[in-house]
C-alpha positions in Angstrom: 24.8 34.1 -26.4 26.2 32.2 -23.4 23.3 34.6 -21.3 20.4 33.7 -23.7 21.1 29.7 -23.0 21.1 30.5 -19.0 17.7 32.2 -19.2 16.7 29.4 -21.4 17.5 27.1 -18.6 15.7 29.0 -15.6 12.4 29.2 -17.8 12.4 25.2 -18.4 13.7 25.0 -14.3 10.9 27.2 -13.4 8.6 25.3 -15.6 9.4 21.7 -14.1 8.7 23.3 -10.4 5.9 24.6 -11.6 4.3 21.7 -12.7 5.5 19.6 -9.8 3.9 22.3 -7.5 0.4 21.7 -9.0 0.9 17.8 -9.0 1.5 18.3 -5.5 -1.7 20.7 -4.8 -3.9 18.0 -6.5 -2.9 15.3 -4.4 -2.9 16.7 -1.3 -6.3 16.8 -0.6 -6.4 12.9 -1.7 -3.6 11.7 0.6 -5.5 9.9 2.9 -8.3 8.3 0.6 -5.1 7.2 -1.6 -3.4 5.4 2.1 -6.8 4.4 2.7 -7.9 2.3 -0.4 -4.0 0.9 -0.7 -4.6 -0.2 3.0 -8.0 -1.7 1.7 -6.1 -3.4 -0.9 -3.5 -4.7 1.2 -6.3 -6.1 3.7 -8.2 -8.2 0.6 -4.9 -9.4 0.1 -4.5 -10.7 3.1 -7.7 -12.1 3.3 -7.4 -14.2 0.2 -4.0 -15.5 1.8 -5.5 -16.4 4.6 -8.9 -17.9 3.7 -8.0 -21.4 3.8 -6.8 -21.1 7.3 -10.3 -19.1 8.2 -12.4 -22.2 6.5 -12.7 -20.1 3.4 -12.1 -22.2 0.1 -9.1 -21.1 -1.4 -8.2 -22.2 -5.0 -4.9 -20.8 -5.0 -3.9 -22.0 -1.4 -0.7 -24.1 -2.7 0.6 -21.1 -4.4 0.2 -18.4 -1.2 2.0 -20.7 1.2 5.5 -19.1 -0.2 4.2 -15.4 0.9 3.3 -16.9 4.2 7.1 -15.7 6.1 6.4 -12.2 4.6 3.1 -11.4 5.5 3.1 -12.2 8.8 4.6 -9.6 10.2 1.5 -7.8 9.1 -0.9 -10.2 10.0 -1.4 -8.6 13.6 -2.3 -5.5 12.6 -4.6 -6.8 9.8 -7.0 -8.9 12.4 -6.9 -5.9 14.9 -8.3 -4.2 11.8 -10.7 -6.9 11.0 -12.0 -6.7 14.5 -10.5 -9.7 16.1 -9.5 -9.4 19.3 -7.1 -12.1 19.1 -5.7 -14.5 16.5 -8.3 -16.4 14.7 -5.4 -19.0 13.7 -4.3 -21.8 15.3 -1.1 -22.2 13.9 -0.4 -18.1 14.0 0.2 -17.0 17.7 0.5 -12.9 17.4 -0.8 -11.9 20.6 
């Protein structure tokens, strides 16, 4: 009995990894579009934070000052990105 239960076992342990395995096959290929569009994202949202400071109306401007000391780390490599040489903010010396 003890037997049939172990066999029991490796099927459903062979089952997981075999599912797993071709979750990771499909995504593979889609890596890089996935980084890509969550690196698009990440740029729009940095965009919308900072379109008040670039002359852009900004409805929500009162409420994106809080994520100001957390974003900024990123904001250098966002306008290198964007294709600004340097800083387009006053206030925001990166480089």
């Amino acid at each position: 009995m003890n037997r049939v239960l172990n066999m029991d076992n490796d099927k459903k342990f062979s089952f997981k990894k075999l599912i797993e395995l071709y979750e990771e096959m499909l995504s593979v290929p889609h890596r890089t579009e996935i980084a890509r569009e969550l690196r698009d994202e990440d740029d729009l949202f940095l965009l919308l934070v900072y379109s008040d400071m670039l002359g852009i109306p900004n409805p929500a401007f009162y409420y994106t000052l809080e994520l100001y000391p957390f974003i900024i780390e990123k904001f250098h490599d966002w306008h290198l990105r964007m294709g600004m040489e340097k800083s387009p903010l006053d206030g925001i010396r990166c480089c």
